[in-house]
N, C-alpha and C positions, 0 to 999 in steps of 0.2 A: 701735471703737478700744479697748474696756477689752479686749481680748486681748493690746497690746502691753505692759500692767503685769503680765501673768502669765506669762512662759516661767521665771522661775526659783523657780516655788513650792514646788518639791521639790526644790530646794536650798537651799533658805530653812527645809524642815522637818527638816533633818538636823542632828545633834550640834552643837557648835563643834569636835572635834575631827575630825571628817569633813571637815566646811566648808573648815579650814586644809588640809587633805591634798588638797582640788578647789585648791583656789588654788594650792597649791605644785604640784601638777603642769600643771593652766594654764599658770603662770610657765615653770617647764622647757619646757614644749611651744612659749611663741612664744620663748622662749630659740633653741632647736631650730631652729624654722622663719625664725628670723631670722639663725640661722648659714646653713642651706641658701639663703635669698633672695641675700644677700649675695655668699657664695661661687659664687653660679652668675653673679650679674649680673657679677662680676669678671673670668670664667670668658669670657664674653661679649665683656665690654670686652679683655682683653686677651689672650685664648686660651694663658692657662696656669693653674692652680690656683694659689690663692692662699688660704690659709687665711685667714679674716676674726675669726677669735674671738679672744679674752683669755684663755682656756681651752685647757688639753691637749686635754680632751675638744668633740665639735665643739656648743658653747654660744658664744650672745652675749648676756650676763646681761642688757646693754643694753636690748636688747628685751623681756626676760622683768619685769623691773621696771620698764619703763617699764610693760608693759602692765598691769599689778598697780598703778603707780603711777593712772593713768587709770580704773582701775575703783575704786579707794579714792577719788577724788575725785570724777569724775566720774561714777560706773557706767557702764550701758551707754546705746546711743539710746534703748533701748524703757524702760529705768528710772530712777527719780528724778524728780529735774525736769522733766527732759525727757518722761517719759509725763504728766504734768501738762496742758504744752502743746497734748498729742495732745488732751486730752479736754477742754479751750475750747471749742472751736470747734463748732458744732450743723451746721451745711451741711456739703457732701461738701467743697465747694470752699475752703470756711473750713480745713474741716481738712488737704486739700492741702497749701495754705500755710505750715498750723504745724508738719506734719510736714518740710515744705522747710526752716522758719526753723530749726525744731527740730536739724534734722542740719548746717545750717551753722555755727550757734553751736558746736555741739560739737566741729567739725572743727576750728575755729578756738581751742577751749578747749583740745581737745586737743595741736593743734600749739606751742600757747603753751606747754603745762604736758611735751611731749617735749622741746620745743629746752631748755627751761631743765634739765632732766635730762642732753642732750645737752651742754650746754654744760660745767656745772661738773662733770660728767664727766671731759670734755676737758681744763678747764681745773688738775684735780685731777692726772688724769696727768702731763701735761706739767711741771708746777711741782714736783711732789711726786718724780716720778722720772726726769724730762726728758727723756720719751718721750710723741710724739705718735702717742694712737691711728688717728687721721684728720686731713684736713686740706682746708677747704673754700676754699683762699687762690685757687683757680684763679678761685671763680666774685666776680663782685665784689658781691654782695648779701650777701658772709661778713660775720658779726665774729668777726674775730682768730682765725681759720682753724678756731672750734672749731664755729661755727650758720653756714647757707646757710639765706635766705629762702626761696630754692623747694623746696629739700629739709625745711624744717619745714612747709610747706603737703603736701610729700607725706605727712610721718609725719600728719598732721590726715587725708587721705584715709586711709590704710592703717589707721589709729586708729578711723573712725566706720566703715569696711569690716568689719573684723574684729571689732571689739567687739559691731558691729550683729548680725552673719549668723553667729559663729563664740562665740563668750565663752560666750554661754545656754547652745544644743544640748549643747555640750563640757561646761561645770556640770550640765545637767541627765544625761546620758550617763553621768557619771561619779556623778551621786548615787542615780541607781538599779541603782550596780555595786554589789557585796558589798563591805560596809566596811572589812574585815578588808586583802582586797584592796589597795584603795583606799589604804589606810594603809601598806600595806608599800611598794607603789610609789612614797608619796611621800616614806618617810621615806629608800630607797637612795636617790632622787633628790638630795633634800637635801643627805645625807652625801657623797655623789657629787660634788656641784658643791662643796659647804663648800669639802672637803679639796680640789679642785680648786684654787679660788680663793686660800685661804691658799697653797697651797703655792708659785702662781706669783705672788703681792705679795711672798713670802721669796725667789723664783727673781729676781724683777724690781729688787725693789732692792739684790737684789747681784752681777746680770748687766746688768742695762740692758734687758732680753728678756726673752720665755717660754718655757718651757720647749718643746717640739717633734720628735713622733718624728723618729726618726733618717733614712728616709725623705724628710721633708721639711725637710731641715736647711739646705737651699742655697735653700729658700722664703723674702722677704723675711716678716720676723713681723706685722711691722707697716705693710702697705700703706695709701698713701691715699689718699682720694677725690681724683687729680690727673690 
């Protein structure tokens, strides 16, 4: 079991200023991938395109700092704490166990430490520019439309899934890319979303909306979970 404390040892021996440039494109990346989830499961539900992001460009920072959020607190299954617990146990079956306890605590730590992300997220928007990004009022485990009970047990599953099997490979993938690289890609990234972001909190509070090509103008901006 001491192999599940080692997959990010060559990201652990890279600069701090490499380090930050793995994180920030991490972030963008489940950014990304949690605009694509979204937008297709909509896509699904209701067989029309439906833009899901906060963003011109197709990001949902939500995700990307959540997931950045979860690995600042928590790391990943295989580190911190949690590989601790791996390595108790002396029987195969002992260690079963704490590998089970192990990834439920997290899922659970995780899903606690997403909805409260989720929440005053929600609850940020809606007060501050009286626009609701989402709205969980249909299911009735909500509070105050901005957290769903079973939808924070999902981010706790997608959270010990992704962090467990996806977070390492991707840090270490990218720490034995050429730095230079590495650095260029994270810093358009950054400047990318920055000016993104600013541009639509100045679009948002003195439209009520985001901004959105012109193609998709007749797309509701802000669909939600109902």
């Amino acid at each position: 079991m001491e192999t599940y404390a080692k997959p990010h040892v060559r990201y652990a021996e890279q600069s701090a200023g490499k380090r930050a440039a793995i994180l920030t494109i991490l972030t963008a990346a489940f950014a990304f991938f949690g605009w694509v989830g979204e937008t297709l499961l909509f896509f699904y539900l209701y067989k029309e395109y439906r833009d899901r992001g906060l963003l011109t460009l197709p990001f949902c920072p939500l995700y990307g700092f959540g997931a950045l959020a979860v690995y600042a607190v928590l790391r990943t299954p295989q580190s911190g704490i949690w590989a601790k617990l791996y390595r108790k146990p002396h029987s195969r079956i002992g260690k079963f166990f704490a590998v089970c306890l192990s990834l439920m605590l997290y899922a659970l730590a995780a899903a606690l430490l997403a909805s409260l992300i989720e929440y005053f997220t929600g609850f940020f928007f809606d007060k501050k520019f009286g626009v609701r990004l989402w709205s969980y009022r249909r299911y009735p485990d909500n509070i105050n439309g901005y957290v769903s009970i079973r939808y924070s047990l999902l981010w706790g599953l997608l959270c010990v899934s992704s962090m467990g099997l996806l977070w390492h490979p991707a840090a270490e993938l990218l720490a034995r890319a050429n730095t230079a690289v590495v650095v260029s890609v994270a810093v358009v990234l950054f400047l990318a979303i920055s000016a993104d972001f600013l541009f639509n909190m100045f679009y948002l509070s003195n439209h009520g909306s985001r901004l959105t090509l012109h193609v998709l103008q007749s797309v509701p901006r802000f669909p939600t979970r109902l």
